[in-house]
MIDOSE-1310 file (N, C-alpha, C; in nm, 2 decimals, decimal comma, always signed):
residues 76
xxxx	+10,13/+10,18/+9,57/+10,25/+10,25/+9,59/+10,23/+10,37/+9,68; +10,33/+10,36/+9,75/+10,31/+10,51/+9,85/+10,41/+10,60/+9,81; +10,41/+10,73/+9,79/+10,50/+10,82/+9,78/+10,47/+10,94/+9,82; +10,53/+11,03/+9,91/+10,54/+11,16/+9,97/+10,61/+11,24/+9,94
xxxx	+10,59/+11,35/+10,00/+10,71/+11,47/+9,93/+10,85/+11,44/+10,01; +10,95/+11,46/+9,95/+11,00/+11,60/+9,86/+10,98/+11,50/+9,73; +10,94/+11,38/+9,66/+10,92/+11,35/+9,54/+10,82/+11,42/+9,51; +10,81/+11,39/+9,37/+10,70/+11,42/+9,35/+10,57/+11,35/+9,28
xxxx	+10,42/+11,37/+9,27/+10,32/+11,32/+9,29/+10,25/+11,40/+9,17; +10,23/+11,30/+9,09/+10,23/+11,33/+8,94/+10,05/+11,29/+8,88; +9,97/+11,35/+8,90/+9,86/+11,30/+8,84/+9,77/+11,37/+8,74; +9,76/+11,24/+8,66/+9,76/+11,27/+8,49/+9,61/+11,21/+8,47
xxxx	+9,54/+11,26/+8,40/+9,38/+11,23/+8,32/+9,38/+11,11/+8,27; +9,34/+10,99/+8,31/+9,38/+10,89/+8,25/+9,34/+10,85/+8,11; +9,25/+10,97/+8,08/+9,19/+10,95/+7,86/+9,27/+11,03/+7,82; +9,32/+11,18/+7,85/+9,37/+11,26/+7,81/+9,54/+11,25/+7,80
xxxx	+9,57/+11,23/+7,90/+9,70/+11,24/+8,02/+9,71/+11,41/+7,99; +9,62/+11,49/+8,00/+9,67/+11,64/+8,09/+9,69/+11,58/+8,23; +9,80/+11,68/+8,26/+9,78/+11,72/+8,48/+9,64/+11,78/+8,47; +9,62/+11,72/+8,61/+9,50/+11,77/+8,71/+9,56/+11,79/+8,82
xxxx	+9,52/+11,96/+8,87/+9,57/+11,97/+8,96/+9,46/+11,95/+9,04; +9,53/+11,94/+9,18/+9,41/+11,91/+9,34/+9,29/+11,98/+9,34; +9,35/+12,13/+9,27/+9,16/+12,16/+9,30/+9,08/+12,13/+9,17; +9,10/+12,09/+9,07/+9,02/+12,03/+8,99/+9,02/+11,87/+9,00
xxxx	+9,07/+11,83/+9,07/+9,03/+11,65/+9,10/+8,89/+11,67/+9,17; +8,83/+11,55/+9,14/+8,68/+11,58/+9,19/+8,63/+11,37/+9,17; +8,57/+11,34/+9,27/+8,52/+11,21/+9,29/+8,47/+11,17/+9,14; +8,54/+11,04/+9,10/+8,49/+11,00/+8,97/+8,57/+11,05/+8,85
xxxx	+8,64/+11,11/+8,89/+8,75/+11,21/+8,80/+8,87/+11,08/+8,75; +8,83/+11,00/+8,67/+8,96/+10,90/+8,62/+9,11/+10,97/+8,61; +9,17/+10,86/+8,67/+9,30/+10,94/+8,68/+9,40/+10,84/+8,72; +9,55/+10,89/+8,65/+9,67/+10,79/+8,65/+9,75/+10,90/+8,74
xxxx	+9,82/+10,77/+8,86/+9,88/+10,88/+8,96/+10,04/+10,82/+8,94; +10,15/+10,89/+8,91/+10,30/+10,87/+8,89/+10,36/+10,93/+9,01; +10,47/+10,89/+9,01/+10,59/+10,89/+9,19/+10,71/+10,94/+9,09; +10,76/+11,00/+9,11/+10,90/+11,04/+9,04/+10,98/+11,13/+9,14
xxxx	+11,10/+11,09/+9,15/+11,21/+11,09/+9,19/+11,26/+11,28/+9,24; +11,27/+11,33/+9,33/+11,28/+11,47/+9,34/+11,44/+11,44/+9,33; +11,43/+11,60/+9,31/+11,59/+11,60/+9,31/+11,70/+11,56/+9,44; +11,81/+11,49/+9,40/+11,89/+11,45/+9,52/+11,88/+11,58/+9,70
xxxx	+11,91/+11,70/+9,61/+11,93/+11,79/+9,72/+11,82/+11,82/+9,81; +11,69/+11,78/+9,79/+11,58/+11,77/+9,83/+11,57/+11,66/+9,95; +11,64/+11,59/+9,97/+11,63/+11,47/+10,03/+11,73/+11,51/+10,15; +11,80/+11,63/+10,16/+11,90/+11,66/+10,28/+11,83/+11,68/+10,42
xxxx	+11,88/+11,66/+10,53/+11,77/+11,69/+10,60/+11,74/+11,87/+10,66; +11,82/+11,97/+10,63/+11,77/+12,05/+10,60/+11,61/+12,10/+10,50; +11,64/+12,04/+10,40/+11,51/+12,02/+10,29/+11,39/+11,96/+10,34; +11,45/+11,84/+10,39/+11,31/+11,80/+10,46/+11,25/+11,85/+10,54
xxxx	+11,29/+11,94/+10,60/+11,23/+12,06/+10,73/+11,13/+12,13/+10,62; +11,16/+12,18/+10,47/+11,12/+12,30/+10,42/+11,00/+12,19/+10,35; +11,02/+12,11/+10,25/+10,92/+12,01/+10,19/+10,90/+11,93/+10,20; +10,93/+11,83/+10,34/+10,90/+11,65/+10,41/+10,73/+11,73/+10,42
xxxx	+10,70/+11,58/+10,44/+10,60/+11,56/+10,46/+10,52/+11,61/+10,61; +10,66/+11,64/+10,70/+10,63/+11,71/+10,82/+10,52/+11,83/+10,82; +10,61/+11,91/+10,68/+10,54/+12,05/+10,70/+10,43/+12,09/+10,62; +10,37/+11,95/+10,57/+10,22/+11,98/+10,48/+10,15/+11,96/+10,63
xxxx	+10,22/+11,86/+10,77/+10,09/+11,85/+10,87/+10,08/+11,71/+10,88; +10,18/+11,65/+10,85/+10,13/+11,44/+10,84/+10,26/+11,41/+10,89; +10,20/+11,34/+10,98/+10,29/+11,31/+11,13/+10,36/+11,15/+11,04; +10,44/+11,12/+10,97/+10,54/+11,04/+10,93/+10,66/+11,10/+10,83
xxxx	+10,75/+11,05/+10,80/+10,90/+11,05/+10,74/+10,87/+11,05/+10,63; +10,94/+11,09/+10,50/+10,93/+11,09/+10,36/+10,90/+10,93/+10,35; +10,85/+10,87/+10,24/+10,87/+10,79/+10,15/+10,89/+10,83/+10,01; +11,01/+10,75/+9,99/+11,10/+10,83/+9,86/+11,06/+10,70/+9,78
xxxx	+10,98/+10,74/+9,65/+11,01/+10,67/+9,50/+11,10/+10,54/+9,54; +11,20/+10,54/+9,53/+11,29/+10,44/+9,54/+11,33/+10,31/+9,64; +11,27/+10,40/+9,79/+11,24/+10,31/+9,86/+11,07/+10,18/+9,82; +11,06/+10,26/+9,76/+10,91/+10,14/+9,70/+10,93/+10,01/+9,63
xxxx	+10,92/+9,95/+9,65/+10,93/+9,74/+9,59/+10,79/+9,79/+9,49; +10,91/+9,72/+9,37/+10,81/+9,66/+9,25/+10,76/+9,58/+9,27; +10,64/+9,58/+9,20/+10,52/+9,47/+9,17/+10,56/+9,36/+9,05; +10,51/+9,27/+9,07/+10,54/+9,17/+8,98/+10,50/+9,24/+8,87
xxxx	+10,62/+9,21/+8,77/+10,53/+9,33/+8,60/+10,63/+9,43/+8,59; +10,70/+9,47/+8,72/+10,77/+9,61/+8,73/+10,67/+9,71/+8,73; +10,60/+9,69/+8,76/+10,45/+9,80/+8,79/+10,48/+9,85/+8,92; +10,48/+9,94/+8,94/+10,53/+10,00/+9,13/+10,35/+9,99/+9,20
């Protein structure tokens, strides 16, 4: 699954399920990663200027949650 901002990018301890945030992820660090849906107004292209994926510095267009095809299973 691919997902970018303005969704959001959800990763959870996969024994625990606390968040882990980026600076505590660390190689070997088990972990379950979720895609969820940002809010509609987020998706305007004003918004996209403020939270696309432009302005983290990664030269492609959102991929939104929804644009993603399920997996057989309904597993994304």
């Amino acid at each position: 699954m691919l997902v970018s901002t303005p969704d959001l990018i959800i990763v959870l301890d996969s024994e625990t399920g606390e968040p882990v945030t980026t600076e505590a992820l660390r190689f070997g660090h088990r972990v379950s990663v979720l895609g969820a849906a940002g809010r509609p107004a987020l998706a305007l292209p004003e918004a996209i200027e403020l939270v696309g994926p432009r302005y983290f510095g990664y030269d492609h267009d959102p991929v939104r949650v929804w644009d993603t095809p399920l997996r057989p299973g309904g597993a994304l």
